[in-house]
Wavefront OBJ file of the C-alpha trace (Angstrom):
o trace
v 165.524 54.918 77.844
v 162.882 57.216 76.079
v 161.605 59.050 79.279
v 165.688 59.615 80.894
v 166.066 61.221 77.538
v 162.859 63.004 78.050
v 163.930 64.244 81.250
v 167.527 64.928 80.307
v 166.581 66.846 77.214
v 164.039 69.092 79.755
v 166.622 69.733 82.330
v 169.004 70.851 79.758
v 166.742 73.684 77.932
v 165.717 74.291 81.774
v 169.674 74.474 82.570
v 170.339 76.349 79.607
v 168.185 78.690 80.303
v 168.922 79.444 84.134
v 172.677 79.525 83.172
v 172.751 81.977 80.352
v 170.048 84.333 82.078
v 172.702 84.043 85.353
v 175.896 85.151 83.458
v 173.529 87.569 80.749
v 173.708 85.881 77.933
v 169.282 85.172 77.790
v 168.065 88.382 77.908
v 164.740 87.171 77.044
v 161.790 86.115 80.067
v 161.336 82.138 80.126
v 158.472 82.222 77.754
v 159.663 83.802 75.233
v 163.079 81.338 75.382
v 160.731 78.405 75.587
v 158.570 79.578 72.305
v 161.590 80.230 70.057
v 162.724 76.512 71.081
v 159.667 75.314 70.262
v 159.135 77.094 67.249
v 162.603 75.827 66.007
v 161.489 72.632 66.952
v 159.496 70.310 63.470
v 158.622 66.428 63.055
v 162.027 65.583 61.289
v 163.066 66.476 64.888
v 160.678 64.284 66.942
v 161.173 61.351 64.318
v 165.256 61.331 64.902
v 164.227 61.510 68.925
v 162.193 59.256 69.327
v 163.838 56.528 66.617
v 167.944 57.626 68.298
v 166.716 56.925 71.387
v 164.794 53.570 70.966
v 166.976 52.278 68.562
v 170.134 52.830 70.229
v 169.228 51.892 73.874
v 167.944 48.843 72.460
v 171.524 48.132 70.646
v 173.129 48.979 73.945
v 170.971 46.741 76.292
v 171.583 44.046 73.786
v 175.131 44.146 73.541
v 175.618 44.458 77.056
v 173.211 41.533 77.815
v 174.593 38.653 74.668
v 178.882 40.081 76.697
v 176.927 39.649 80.455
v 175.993 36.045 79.361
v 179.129 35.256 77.768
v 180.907 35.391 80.761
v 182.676 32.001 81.758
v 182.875 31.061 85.652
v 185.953 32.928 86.463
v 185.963 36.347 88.426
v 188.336 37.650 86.147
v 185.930 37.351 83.268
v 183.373 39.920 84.609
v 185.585 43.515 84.285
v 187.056 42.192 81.411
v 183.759 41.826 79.442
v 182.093 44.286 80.672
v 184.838 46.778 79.667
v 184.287 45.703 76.355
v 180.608 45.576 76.174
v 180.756 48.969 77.319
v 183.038 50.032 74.560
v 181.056 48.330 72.185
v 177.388 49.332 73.488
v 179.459 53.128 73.171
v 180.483 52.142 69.835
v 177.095 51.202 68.796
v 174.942 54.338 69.571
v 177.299 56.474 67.739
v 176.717 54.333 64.981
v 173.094 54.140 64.989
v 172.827 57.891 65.639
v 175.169 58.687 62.568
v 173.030 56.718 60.259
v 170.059 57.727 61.678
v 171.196 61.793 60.958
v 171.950 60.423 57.111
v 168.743 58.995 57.091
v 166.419 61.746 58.246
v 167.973 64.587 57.681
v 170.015 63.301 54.823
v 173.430 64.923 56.558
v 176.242 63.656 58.874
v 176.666 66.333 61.817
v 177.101 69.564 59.427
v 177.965 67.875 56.344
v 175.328 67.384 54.209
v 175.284 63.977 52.801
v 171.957 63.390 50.091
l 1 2 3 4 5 6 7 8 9 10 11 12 13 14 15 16 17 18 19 20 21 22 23 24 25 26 27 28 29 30 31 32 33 34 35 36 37 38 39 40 41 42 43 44 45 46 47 48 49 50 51 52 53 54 55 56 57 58 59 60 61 62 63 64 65 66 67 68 69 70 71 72 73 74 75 76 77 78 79 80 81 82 83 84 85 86 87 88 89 90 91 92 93 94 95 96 97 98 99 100 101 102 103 104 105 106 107 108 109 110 111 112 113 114
């Protein structure tokens, strides 16, 4: 889970930047993008990556797991389960990534909380 989000954060500021530079929103050469990003960028930050993304892929591949194996013998069990594990696996990474923001950075999206 840690390296997809690796690699999905990196295409994103990669994406970002190709896109905005394309239409003329970046008027700014790579670098220069890259460095303000980075500057921007503190240990609060890697803490909340690194903890959101073990933490709730673990939840997920739990959940998903304890619904596969509660599956009885009929056919019909199988999309009905894992519907619901999928809701709930859903359910549980917004969860763990709201208290996760209270914890760290002591506010919920924009509202500060502590």
């Amino acid at each position: 889970i840690f390296c997809l989000a690796i690699i999905t954060a990196t295409s994103m500021i990669v994406t970002g930047y190709v896109i905005g530079w394309s239409v003329g929103a970046i008027h700014v050469p790579w670098t220069t993008f890259l460095n303000g990003i980075l500057r921007e960028f503190n240990s609060l930050d890697l803490l909340f990556f690194v903890s959101k993304t073990s933490i709730a892929g673990a939840f997920a591949g739990a959940i998903c797991c304890i619904d596969g194996l509660s599956v009885g013998s009929s056919v019909t069990d199988v999309p009905r389960v894992s519907s619901r594990s999928g809701i709930r696996a859903l359910t549980a990474v917004f969860v763990v990534s709201a208290v996760l923001s209270v914890l760290i950075y002591g506010r919920l999206l924009v509202f500060k909380i502590l």
